[in-house]
PyMOL Python script that loads the backbone (N, CA, C, O; Angstrom):
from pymol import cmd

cmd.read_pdbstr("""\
ATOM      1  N   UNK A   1      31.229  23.060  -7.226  1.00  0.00           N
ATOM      2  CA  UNK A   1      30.070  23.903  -7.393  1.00  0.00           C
ATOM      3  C   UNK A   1      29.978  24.450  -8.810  1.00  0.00           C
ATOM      4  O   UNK A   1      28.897  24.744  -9.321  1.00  0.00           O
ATOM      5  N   UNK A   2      31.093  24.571  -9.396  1.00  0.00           N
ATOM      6  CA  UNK A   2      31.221  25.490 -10.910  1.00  0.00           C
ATOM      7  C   UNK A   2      30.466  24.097 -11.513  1.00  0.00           C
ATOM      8  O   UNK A   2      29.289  24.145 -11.870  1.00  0.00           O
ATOM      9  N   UNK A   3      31.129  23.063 -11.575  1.00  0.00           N
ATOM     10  CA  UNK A   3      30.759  21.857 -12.509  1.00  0.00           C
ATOM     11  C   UNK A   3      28.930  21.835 -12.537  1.00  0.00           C
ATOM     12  O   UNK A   3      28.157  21.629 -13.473  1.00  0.00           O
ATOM     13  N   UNK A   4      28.734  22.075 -11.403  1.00  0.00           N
ATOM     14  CA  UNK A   4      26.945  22.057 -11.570  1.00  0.00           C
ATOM     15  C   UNK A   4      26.112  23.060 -12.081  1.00  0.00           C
ATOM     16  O   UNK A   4      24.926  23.016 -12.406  1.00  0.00           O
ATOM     17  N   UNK A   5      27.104  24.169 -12.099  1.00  0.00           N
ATOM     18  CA  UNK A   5      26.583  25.687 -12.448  1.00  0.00           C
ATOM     19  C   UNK A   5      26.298  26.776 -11.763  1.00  0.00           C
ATOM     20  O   UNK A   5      25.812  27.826 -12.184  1.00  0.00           O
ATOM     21  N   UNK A   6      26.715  26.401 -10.362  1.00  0.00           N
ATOM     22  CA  UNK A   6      26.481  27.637  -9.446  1.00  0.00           C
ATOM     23  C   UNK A   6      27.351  28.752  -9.113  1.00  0.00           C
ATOM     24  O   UNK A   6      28.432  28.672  -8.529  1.00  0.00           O
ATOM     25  N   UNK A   7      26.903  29.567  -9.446  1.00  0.00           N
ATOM     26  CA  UNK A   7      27.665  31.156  -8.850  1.00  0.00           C
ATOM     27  C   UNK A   7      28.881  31.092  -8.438  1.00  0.00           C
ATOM     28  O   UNK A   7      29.113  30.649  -7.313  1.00  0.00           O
ATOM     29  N   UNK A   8      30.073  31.599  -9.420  1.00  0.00           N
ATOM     30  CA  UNK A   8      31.233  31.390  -8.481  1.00  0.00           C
ATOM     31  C   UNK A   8      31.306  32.242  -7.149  1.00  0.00           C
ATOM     32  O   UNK A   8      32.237  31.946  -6.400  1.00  0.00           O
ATOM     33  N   UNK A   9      30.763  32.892  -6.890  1.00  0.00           N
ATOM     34  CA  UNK A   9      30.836  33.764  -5.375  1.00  0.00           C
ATOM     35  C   UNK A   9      30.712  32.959  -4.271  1.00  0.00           C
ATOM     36  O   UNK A   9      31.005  33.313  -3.129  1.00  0.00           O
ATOM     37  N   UNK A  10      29.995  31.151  -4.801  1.00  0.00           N
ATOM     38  CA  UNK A  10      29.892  30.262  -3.792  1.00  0.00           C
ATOM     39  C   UNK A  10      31.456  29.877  -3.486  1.00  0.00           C
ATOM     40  O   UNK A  10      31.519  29.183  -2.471  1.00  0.00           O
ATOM     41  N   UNK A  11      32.416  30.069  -3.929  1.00  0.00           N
ATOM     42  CA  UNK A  11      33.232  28.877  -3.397  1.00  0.00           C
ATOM     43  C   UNK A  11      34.542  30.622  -2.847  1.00  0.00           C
ATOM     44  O   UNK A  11      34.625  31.781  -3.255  1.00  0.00           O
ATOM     45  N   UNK A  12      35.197  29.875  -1.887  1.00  0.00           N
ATOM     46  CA  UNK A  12      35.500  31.070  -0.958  1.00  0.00           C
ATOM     47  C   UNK A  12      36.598  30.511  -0.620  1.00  0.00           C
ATOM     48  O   UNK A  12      36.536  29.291  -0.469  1.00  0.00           O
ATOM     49  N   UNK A  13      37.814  31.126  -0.413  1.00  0.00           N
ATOM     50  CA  UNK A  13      39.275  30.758  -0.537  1.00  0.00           C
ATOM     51  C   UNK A  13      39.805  30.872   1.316  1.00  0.00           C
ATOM     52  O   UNK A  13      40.679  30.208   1.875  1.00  0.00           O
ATOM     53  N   UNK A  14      39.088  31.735   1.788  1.00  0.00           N
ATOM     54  CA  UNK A  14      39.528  32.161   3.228  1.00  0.00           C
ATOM     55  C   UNK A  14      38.406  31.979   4.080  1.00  0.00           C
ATOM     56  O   UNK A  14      37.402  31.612   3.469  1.00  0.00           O
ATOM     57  N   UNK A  15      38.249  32.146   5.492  1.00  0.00           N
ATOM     58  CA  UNK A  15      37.584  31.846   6.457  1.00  0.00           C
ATOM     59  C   UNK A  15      36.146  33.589   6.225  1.00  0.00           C
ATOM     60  O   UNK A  15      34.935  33.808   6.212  1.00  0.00           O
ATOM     61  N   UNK A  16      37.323  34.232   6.114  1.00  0.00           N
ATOM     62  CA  UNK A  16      36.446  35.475   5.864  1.00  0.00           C
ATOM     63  C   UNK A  16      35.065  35.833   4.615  1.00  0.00           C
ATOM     64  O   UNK A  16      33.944  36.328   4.497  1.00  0.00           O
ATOM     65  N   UNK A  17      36.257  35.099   3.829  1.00  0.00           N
ATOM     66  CA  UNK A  17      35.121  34.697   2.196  1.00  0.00           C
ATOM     67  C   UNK A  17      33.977  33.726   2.944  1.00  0.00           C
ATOM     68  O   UNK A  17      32.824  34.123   3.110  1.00  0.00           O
ATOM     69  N   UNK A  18      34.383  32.564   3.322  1.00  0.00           N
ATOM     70  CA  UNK A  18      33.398  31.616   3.906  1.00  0.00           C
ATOM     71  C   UNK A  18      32.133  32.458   5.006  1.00  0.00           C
ATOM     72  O   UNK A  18      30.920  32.283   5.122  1.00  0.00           O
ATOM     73  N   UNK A  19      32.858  33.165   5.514  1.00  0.00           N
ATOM     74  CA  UNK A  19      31.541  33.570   6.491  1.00  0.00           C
ATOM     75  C   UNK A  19      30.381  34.796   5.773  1.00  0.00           C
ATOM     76  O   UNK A  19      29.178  34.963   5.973  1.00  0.00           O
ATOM     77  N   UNK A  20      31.422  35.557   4.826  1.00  0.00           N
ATOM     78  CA  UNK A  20      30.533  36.257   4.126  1.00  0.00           C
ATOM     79  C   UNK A  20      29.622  35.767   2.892  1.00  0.00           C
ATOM     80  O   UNK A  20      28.873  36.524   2.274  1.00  0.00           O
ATOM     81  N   UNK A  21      29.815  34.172   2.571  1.00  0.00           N
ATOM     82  CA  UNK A  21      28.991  34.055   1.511  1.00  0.00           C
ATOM     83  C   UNK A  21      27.882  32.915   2.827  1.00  0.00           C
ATOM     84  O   UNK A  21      26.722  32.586   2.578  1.00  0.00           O
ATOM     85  N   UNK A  22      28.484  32.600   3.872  1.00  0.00           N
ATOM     86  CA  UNK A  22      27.505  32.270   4.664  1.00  0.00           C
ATOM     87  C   UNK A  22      26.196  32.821   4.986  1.00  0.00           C
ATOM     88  O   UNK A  22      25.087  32.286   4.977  1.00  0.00           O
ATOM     89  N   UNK A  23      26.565  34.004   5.271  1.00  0.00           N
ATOM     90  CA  UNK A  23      25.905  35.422   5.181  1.00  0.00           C
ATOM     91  C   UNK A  23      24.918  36.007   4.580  1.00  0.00           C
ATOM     92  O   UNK A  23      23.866  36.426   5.065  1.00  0.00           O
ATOM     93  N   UNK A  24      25.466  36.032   2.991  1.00  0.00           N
ATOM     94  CA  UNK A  24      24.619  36.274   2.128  1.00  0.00           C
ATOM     95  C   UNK A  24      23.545  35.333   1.634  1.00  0.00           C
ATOM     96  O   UNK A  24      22.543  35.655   0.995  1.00  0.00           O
ATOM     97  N   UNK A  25      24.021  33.720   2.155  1.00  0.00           N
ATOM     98  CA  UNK A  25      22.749  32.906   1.764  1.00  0.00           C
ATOM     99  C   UNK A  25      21.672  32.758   3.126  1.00  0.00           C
ATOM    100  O   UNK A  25      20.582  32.205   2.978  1.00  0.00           O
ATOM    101  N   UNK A  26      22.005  33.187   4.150  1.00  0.00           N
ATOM    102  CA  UNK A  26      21.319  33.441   5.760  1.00  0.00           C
ATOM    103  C   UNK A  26      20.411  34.477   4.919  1.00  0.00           C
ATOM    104  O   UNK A  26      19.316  34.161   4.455  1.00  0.00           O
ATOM    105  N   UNK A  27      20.906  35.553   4.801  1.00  0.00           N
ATOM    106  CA  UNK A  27      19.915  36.866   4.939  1.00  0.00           C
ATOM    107  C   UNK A  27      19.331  37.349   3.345  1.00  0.00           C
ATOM    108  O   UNK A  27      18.473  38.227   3.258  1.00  0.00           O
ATOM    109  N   UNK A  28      19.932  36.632   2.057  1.00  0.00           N
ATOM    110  CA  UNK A  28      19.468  36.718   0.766  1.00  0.00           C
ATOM    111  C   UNK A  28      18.208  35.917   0.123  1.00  0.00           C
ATOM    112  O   UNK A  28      18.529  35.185  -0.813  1.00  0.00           O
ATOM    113  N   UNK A  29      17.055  35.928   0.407  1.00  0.00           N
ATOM    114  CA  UNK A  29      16.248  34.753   0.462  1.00  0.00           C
ATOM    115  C   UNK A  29      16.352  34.456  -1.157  1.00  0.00           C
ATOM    116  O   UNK A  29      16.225  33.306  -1.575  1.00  0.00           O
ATOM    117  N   UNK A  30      16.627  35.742  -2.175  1.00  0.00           N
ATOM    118  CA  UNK A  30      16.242  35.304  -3.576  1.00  0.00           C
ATOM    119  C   UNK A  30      17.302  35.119  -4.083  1.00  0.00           C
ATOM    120  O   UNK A  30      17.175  34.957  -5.297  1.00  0.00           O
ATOM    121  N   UNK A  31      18.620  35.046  -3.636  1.00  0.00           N
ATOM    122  CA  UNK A  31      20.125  34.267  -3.738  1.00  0.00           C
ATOM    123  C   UNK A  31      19.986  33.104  -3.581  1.00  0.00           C
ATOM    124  O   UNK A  31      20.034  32.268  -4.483  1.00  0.00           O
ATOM    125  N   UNK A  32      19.797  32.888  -2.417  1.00  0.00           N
ATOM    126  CA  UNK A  32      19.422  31.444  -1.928  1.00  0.00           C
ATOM    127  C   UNK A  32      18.690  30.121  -2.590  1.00  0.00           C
ATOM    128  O   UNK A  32      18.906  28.909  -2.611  1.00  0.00           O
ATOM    129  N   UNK A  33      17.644  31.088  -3.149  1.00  0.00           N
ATOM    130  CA  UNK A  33      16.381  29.961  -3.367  1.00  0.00           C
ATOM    131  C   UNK A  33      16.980  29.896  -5.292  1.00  0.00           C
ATOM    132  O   UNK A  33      16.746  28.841  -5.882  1.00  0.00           O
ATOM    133  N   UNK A  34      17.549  30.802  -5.915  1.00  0.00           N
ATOM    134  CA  UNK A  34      18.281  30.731  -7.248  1.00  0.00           C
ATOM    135  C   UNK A  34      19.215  29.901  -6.992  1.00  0.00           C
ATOM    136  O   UNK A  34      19.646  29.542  -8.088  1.00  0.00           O
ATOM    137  N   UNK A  35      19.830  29.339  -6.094  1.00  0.00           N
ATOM    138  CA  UNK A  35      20.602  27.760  -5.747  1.00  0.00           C
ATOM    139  C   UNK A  35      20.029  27.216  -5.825  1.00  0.00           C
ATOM    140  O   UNK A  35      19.914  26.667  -6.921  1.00  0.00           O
ATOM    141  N   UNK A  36      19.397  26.964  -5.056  1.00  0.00           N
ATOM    142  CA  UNK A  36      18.112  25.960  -5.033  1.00  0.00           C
ATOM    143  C   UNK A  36      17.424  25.532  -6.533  1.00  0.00           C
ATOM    144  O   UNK A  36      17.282  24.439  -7.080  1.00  0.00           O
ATOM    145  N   UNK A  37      17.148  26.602  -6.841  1.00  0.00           N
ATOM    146  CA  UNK A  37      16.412  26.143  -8.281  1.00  0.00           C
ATOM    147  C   UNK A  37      17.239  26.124  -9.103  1.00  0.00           C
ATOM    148  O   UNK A  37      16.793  25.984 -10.242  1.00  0.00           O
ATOM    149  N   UNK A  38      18.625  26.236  -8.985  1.00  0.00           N
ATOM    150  CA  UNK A  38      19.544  25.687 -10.031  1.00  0.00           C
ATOM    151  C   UNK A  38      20.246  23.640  -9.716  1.00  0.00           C
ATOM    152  O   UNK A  38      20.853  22.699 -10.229  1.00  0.00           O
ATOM    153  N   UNK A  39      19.645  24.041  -8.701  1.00  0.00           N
ATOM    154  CA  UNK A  39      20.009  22.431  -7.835  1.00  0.00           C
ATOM    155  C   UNK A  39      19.261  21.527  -8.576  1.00  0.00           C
ATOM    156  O   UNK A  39      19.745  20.681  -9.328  1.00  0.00           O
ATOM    157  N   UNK A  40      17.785  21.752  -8.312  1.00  0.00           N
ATOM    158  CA  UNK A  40      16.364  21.177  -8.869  1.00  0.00           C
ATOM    159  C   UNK A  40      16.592  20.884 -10.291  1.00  0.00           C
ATOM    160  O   UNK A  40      16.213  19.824 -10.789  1.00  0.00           O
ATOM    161  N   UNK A  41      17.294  21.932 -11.054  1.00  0.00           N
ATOM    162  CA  UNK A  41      17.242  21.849 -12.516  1.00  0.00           C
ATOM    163  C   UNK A  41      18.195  21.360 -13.027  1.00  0.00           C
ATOM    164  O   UNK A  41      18.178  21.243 -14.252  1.00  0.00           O
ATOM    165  N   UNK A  42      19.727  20.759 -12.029  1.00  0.00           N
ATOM    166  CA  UNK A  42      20.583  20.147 -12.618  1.00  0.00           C
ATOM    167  C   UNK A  42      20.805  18.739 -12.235  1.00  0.00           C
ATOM    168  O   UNK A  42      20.909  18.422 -11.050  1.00  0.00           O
ATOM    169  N   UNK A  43      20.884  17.864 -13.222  1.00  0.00           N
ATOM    170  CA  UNK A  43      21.504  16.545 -12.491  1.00  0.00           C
ATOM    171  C   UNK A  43      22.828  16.369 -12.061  1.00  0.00           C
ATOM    172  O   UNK A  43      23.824  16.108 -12.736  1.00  0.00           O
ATOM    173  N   UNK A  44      22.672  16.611 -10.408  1.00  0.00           N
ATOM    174  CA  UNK A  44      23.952  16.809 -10.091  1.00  0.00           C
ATOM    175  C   UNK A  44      24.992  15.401 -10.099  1.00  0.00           C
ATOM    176  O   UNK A  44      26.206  15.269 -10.257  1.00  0.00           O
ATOM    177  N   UNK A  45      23.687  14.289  -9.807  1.00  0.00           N
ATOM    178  CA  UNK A  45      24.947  13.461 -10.278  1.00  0.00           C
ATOM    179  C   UNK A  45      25.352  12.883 -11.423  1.00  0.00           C
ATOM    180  O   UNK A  45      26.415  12.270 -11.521  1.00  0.00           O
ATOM    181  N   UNK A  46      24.570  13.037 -12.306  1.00  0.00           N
ATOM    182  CA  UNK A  46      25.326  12.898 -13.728  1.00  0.00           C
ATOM    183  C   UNK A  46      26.318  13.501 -13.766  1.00  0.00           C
ATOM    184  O   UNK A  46      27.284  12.745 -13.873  1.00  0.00           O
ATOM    185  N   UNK A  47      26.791  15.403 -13.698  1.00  0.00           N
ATOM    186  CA  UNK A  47      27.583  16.117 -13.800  1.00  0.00           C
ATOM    187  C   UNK A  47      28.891  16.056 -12.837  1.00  0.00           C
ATOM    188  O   UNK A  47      29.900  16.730 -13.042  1.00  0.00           O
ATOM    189  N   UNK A  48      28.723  15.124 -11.726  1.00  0.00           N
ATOM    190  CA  UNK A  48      29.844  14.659 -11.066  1.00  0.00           C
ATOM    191  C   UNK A  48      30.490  13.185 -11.011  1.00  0.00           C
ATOM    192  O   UNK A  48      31.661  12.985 -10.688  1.00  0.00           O
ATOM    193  N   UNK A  49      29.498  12.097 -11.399  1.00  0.00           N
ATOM    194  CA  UNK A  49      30.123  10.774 -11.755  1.00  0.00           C
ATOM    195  C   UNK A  49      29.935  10.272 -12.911  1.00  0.00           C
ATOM    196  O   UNK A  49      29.605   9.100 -13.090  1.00  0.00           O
ATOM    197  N   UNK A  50      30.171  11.305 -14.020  1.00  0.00           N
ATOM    198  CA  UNK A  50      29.656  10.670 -15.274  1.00  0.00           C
ATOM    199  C   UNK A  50      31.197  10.008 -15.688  1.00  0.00           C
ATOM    200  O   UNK A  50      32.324  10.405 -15.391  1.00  0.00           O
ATOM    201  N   UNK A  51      30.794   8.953 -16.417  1.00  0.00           N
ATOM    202  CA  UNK A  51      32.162   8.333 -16.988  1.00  0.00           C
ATOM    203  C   UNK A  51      33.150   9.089 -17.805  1.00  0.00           C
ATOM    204  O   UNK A  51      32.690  10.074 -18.382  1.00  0.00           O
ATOM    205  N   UNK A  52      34.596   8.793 -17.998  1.00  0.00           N
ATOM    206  CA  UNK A  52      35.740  10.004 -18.487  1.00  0.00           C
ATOM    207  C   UNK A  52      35.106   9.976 -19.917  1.00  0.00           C
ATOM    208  O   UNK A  52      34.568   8.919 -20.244  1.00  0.00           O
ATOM    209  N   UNK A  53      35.106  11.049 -20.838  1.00  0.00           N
ATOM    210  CA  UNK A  53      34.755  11.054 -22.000  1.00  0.00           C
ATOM    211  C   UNK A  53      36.179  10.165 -23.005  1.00  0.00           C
ATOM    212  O   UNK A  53      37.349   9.996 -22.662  1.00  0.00           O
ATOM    213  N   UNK A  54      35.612   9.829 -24.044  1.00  0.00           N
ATOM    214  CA  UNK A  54      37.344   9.627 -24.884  1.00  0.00           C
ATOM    215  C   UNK A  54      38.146  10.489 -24.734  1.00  0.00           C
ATOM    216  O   UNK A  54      39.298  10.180 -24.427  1.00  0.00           O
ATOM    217  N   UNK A  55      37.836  11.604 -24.877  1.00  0.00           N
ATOM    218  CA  UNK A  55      39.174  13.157 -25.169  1.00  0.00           C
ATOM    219  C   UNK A  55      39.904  13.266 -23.888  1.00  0.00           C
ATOM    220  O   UNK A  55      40.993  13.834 -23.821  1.00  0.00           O
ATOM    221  N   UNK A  56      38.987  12.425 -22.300  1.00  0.00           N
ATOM    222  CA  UNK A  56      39.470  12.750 -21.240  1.00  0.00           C
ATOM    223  C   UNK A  56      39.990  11.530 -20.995  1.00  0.00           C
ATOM    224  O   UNK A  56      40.410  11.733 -19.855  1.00  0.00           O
ATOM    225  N   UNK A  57      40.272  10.392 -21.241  1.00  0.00           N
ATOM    226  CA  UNK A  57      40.965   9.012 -20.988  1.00  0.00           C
ATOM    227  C   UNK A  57      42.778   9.423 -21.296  1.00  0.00           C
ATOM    228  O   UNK A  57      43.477   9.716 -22.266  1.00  0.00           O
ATOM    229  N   UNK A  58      42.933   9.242 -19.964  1.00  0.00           N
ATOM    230  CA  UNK A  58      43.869   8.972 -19.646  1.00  0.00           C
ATOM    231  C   UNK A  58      44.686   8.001 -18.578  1.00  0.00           C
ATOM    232  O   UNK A  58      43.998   7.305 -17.832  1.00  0.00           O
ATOM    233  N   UNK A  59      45.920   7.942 -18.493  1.00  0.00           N
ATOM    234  CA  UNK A  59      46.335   7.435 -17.238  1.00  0.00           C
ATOM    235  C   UNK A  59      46.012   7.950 -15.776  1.00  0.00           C
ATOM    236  O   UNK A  59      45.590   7.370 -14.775  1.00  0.00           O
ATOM    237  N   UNK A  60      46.313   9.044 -15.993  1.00  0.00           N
ATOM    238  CA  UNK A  60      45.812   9.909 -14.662  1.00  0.00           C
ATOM    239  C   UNK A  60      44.025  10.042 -14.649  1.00  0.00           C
ATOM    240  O   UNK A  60      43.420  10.648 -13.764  1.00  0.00           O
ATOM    241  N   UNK A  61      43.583   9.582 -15.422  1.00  0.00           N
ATOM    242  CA  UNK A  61      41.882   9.769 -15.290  1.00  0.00           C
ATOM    243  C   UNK A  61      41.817   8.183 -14.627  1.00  0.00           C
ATOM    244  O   UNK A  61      41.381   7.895 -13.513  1.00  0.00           O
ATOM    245  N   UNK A  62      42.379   7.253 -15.641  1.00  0.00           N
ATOM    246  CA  UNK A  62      42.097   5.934 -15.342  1.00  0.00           C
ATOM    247  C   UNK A  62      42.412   5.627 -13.413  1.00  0.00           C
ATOM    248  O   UNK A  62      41.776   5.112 -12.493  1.00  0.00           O
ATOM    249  N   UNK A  63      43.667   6.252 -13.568  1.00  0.00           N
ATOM    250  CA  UNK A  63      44.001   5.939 -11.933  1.00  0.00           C
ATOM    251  C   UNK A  63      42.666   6.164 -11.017  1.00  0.00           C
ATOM    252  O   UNK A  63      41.958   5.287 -10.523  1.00  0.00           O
ATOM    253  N   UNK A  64      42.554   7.229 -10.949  1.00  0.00           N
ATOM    254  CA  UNK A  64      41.959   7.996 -10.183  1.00  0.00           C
ATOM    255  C   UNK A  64      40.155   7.167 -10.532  1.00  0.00           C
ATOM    256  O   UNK A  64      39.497   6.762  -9.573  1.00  0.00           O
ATOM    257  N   UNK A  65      39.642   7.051 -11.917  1.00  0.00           N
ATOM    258  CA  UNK A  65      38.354   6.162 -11.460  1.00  0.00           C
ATOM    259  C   UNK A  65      38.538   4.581 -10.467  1.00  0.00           C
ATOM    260  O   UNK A  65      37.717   4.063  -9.709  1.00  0.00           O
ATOM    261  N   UNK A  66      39.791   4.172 -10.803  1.00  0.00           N
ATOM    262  CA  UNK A  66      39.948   3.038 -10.038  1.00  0.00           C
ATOM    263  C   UNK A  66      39.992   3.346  -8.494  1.00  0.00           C
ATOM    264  O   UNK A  66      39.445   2.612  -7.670  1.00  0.00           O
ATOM    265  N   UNK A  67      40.588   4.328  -8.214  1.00  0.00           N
ATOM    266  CA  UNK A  67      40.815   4.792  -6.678  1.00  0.00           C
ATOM    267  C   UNK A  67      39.463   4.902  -6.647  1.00  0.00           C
ATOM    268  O   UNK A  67      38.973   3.792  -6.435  1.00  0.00           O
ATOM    269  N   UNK A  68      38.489   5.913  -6.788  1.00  0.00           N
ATOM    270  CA  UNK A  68      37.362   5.783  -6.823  1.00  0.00           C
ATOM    271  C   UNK A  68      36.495   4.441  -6.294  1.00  0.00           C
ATOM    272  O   UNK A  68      35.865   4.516  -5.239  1.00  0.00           O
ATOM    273  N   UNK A  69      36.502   3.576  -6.858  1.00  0.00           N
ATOM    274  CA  UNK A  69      35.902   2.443  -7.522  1.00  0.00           C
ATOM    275  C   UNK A  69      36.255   1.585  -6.311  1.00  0.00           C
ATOM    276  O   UNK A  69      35.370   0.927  -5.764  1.00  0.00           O
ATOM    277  N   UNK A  70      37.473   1.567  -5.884  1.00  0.00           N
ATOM    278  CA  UNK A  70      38.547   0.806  -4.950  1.00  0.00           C
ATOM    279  C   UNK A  70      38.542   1.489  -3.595  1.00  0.00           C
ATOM    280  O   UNK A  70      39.431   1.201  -2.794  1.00  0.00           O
ATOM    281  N   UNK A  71      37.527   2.446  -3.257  1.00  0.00           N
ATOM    282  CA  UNK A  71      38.081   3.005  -1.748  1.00  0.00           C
ATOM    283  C   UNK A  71      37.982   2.553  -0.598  1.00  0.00           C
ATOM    284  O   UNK A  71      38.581   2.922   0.412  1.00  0.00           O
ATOM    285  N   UNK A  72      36.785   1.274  -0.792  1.00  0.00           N
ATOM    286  CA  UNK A  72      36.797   0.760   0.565  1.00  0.00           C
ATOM    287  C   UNK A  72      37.746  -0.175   0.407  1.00  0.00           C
ATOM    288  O   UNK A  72      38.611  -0.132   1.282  1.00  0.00           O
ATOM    289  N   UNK A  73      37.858  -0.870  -0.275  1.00  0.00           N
ATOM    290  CA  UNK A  73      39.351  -1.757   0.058  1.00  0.00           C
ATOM    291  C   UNK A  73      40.293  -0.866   0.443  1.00  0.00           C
ATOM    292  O   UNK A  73      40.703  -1.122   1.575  1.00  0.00           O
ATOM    293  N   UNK A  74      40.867   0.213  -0.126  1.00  0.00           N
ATOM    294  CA  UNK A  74      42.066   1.013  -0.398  1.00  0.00           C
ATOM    295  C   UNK A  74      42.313   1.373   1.507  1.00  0.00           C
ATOM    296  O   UNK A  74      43.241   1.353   2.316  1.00  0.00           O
ATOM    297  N   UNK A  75      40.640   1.722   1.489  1.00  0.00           N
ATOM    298  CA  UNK A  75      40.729   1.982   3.346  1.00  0.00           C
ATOM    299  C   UNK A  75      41.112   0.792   3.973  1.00  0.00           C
ATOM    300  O   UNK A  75      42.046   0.981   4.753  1.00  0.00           O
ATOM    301  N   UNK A  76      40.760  -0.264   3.917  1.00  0.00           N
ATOM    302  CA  UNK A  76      40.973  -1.087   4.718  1.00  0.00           C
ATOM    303  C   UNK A  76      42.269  -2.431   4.750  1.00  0.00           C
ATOM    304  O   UNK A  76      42.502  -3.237   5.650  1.00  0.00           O
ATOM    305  N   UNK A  77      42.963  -2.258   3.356  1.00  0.00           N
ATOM    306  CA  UNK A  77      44.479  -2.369   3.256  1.00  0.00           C
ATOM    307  C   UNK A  77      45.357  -1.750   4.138  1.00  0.00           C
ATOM    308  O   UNK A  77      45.173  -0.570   4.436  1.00  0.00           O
ATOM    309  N   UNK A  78      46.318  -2.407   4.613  1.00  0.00           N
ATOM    310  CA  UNK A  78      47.439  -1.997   5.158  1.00  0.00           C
ATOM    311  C   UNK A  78      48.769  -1.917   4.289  1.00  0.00           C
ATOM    312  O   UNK A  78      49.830  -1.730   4.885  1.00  0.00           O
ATOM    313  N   UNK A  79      48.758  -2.038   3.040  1.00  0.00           N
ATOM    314  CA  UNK A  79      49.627  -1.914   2.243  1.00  0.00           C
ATOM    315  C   UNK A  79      49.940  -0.187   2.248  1.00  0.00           C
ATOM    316  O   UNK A  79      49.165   0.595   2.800  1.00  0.00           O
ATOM    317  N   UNK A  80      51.139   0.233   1.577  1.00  0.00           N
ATOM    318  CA  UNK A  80      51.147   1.331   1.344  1.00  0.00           C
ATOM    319  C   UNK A  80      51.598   1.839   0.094  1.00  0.00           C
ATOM    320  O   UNK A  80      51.598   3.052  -0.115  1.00  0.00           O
ATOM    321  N   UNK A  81      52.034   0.904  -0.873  1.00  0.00           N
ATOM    322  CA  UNK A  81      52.479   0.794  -2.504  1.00  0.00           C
ATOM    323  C   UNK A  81      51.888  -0.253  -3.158  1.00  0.00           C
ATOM    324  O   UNK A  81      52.254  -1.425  -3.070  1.00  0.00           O
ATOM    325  N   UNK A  82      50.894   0.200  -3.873  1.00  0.00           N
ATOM    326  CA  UNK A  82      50.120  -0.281  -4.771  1.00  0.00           C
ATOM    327  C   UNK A  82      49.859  -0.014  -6.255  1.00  0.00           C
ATOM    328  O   UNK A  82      49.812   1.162  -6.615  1.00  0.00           O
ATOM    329  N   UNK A  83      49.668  -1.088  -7.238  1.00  0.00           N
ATOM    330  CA  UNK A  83      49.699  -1.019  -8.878  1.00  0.00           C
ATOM    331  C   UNK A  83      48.417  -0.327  -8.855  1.00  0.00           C
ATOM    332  O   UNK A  83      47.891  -0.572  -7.770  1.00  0.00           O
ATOM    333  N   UNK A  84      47.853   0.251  -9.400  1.00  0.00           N
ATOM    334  CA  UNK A  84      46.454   0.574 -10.307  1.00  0.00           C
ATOM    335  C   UNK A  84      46.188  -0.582 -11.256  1.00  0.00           C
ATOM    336  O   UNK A  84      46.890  -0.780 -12.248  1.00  0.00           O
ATOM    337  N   UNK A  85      45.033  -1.425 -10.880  1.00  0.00           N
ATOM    338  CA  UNK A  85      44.483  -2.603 -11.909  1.00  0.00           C
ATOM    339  C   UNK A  85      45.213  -4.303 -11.293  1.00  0.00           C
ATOM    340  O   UNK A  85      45.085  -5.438 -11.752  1.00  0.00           O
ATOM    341  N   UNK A  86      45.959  -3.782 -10.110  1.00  0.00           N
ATOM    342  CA  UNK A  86      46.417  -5.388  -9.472  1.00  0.00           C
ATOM    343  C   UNK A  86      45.532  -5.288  -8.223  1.00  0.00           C
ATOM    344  O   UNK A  86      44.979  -4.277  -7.792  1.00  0.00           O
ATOM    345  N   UNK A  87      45.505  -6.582  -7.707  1.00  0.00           N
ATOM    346  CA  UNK A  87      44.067  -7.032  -6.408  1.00  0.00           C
ATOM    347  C   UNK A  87      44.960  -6.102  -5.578  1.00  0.00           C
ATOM    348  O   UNK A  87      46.151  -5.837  -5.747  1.00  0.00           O
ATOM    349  N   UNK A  88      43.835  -5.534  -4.349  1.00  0.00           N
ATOM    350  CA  UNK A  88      44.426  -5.234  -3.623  1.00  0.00           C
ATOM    351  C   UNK A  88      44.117  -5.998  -2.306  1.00  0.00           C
ATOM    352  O   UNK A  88      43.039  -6.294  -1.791  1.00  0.00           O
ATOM    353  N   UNK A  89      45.540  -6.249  -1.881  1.00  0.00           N
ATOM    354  CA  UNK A  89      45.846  -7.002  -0.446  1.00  0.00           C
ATOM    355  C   UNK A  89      45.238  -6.407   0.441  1.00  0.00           C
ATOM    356  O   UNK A  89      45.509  -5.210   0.536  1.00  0.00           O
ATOM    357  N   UNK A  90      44.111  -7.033   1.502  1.00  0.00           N
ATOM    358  CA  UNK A  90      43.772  -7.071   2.471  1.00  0.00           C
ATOM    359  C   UNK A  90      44.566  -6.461   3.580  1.00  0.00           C
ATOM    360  O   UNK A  90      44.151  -6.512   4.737  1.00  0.00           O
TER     361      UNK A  90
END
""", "prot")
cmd.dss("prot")
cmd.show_as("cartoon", "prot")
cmd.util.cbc("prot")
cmd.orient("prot")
C-alpha cells in the first residue's frame, strides 16, 4: 500500500488494527473516497511490476523476478531444490 502512496494507517499489524481501519473506511466516506482517488491517480501497476532498476540488480532481485516469472511451473514441479536460470523439471 505505501509503494502506491496510500496512508500508512492502511496497513494494520493486529486483528484489532484491522477491524479499526475496517471501520474507519465503512463509516469515513471522505477517507475512503481519498483512496479511491489516490487509486485513480496512480499507476498501480507500473509501481508494483516495474522492472529492477540498475542500483536494484541484484542476485536476490534476480532470483526472485525469475520466481516470479516461473510460478506456474514452480507450482506444478515436484522437485524441491532448484537452480535459478536452469529448466525446471516437470
Amino acid at each position: 500500500m505505501r509503494m502506491v502512496g496510500l496512508p500508512s494507517w492502511l496497513v494494520s499489524d493486529s486483528d484489532e488494527g484491522y477491524f479499526q481501519t475496517a471501520m474507519k473506511l465503512i463509516h469515513d466516506d471522505v477517507a475512503r473516497q481519498a483512496i479511491v482517488d489516490q487509486l485513480k491517480a496512480t499507476d498501480v501497476k507500473a509501481k508494483l511490476f516495474q522492472p529492477p532498476r540498475p542500483e536494484d540488480e541484484t542476485e536476490f532481485v534476480d532470483a526472485f523476478d525469475w520466481i516470479y516469472r516461473n510460478h506456474e511451473a514452480l507450482q506444478a514441479s515436484s522437485h524441491h531444490l532448484l537452480k535459478v536460470g536452469e529448466p525446471i523439471p516437470a
